[in-house]
MDTraj code that builds the backbone (N, CA, C; nanometers):
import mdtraj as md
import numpy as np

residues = "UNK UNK UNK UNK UNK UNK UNK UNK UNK UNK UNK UNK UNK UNK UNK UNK UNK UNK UNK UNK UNK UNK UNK UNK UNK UNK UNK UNK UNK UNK UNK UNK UNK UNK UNK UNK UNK UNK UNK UNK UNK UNK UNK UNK UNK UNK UNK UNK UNK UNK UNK UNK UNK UNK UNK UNK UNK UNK UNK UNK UNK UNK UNK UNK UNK UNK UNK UNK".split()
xyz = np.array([
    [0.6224, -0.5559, 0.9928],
    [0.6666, -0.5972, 0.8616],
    [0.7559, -0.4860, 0.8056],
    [0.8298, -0.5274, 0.7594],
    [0.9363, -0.4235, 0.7070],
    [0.8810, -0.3582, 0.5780],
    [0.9710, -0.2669, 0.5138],
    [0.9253, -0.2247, 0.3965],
    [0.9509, -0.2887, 0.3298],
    [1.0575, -0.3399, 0.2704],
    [1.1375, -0.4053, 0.1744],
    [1.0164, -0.5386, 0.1651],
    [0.9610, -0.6072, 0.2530],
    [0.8743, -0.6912, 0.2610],
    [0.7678, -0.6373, 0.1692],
    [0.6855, -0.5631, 0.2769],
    [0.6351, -0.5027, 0.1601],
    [0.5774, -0.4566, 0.0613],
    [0.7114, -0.4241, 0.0017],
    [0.7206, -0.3722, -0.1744],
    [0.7416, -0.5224, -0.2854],
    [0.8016, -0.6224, -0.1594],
    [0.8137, -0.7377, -0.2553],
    [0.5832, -0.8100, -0.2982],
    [0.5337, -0.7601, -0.1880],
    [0.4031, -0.7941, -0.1558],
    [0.3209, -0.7174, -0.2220],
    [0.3202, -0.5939, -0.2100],
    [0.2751, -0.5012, -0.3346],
    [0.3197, -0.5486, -0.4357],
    [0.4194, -0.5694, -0.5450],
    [0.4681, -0.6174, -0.6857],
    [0.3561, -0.7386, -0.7241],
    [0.3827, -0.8784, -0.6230],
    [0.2837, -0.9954, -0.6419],
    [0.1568, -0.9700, -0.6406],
    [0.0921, -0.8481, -0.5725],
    [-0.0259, -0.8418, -0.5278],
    [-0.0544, -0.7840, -0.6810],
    [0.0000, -0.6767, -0.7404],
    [-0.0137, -0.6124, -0.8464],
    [-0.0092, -0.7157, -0.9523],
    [0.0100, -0.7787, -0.9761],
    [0.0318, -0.9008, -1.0680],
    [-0.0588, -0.9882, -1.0617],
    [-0.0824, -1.0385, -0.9545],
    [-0.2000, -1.0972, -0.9466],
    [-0.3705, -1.0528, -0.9983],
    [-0.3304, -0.9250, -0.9400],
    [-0.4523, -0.8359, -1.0119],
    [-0.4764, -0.8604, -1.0887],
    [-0.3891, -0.7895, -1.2004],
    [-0.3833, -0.8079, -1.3545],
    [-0.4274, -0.9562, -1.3857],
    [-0.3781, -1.0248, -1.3566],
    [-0.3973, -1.1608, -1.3875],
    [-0.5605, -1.1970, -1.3656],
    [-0.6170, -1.1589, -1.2931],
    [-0.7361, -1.2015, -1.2182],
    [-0.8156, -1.0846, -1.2873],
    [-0.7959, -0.9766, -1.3097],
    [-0.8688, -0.8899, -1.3992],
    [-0.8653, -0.9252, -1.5646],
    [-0.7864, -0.9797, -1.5899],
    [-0.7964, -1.0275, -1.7131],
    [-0.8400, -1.1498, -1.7877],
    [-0.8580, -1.2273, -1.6301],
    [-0.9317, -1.3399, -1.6611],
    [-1.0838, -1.3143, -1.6051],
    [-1.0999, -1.2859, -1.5530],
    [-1.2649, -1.2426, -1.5091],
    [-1.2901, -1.1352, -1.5091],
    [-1.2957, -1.0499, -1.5587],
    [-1.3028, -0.8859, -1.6097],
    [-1.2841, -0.7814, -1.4726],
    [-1.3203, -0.6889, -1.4544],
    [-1.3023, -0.5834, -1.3773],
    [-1.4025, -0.5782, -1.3128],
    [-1.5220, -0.6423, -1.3286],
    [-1.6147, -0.5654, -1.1847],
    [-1.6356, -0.7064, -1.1450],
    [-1.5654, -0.8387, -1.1842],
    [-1.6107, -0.9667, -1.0523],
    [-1.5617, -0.9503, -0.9634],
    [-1.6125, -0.9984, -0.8635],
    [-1.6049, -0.9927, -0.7235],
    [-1.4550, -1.0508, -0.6926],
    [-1.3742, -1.1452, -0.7737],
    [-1.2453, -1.1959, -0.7284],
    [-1.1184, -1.0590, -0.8056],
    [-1.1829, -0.9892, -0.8495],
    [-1.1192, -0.9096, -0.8797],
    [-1.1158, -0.7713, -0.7898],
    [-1.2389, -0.6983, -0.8022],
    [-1.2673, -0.6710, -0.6665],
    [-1.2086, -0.6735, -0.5246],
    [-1.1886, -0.8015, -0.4957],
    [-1.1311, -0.8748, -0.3544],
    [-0.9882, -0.8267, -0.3909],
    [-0.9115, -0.8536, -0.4869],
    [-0.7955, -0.8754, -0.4720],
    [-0.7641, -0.6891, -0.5038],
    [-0.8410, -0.6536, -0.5627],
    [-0.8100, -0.4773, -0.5598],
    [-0.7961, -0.4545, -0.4079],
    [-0.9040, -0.4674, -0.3472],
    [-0.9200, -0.4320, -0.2162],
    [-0.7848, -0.4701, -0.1131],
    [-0.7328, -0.5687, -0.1142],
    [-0.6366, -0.6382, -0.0432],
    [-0.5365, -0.5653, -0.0533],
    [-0.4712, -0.5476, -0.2590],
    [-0.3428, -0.4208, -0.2613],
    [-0.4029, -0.3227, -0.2064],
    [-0.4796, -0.2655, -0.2204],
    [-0.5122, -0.0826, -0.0983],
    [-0.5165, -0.1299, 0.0403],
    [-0.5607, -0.2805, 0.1032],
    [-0.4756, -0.2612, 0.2082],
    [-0.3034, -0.2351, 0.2297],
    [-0.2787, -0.3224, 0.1614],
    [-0.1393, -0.3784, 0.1119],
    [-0.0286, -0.2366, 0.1149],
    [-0.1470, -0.1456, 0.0064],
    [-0.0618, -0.0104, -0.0137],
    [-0.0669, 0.0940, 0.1069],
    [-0.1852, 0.1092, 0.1756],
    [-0.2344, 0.1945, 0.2919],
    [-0.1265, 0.1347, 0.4024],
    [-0.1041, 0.0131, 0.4326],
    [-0.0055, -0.0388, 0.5102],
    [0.1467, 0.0339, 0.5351],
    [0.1720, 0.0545, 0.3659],
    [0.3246, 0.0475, 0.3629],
    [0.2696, 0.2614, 0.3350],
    [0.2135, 0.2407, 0.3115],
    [0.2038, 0.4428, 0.3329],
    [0.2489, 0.4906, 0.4605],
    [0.1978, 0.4144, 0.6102],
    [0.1844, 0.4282, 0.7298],
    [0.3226, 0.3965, 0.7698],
    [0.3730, 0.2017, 0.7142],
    [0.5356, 0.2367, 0.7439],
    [0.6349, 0.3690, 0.6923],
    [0.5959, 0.3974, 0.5628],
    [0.6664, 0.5013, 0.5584],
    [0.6931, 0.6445, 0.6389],
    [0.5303, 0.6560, 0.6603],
    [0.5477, 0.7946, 0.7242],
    [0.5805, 0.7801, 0.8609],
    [0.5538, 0.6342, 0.9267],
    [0.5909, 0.6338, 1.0933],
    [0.7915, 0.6400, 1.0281],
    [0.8691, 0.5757, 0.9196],
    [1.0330, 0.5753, 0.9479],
    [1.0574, 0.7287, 0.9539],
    [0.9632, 0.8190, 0.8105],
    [1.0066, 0.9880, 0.8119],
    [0.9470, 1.0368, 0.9714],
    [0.8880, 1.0281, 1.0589],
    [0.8903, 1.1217, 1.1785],
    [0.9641, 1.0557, 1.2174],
    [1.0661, 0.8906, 1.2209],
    [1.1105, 0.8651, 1.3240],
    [1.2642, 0.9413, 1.3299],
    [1.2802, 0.9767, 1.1837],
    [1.4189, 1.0482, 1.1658],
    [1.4333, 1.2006, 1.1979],
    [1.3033, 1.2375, 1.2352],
    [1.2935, 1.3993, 1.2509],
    [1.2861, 1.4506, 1.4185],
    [1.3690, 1.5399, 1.3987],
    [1.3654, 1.6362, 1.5848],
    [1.2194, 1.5968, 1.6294],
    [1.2251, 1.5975, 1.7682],
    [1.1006, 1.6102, 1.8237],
    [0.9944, 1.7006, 1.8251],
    [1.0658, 1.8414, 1.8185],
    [0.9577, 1.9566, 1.7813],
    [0.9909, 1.9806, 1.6711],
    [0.9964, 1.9080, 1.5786],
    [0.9569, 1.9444, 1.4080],
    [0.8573, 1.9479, 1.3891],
    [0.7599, 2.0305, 1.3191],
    [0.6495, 2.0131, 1.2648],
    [0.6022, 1.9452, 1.1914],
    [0.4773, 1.9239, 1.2033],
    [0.4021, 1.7844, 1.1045],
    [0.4489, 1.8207, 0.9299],
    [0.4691, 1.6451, 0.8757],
    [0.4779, 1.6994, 0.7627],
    [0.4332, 1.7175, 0.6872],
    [0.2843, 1.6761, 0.6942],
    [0.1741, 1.7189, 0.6216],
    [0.0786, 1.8032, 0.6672],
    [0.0758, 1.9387, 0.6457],
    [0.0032, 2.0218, 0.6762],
    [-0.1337, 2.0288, 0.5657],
    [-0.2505, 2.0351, 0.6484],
    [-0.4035, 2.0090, 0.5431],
    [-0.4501, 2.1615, 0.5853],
    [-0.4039, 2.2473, 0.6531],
    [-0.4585, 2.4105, 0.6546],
    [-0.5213, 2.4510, 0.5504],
])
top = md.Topology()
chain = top.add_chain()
for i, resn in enumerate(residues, 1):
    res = top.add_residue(resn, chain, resSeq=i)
    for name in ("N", "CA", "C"):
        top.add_atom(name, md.element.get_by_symbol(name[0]), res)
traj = md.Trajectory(xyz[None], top)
């Protein structure tokens, strides 16, 4: 899935939230569900991102997140 995909999927997903949190408050379970789905949604497009930044970098570049 591309990025541009997505970010269009994150926006709806975010919207939906809201929508679904504001009609059944914050701790029902359909709210809940649909939190859970954007953090897949978002964890997804974290991973496309960071696989395009190593794909643009030298081979022996160093990692770009160092946790030392």
């Amino acid at each position: 899935m591309d990025i541009f995909t997505l970010e269009n999927l994150i926006k709806e997903k975010k919207a939906q939230l809201l929508n679904i949190g504001e009609r059944y408050g914050l701790n029902h379970r359909k709210t809940i569900q649909c939190s859970q789905e954007l953090d897949q949604l978002l964890n997804l497009y974290m991973k496309e991102q960071n696989t395009v930044a190593h794909a643009n970098l030298p081979r022996n570049y160093p990692p770009i997140y160092d946790f030392r």
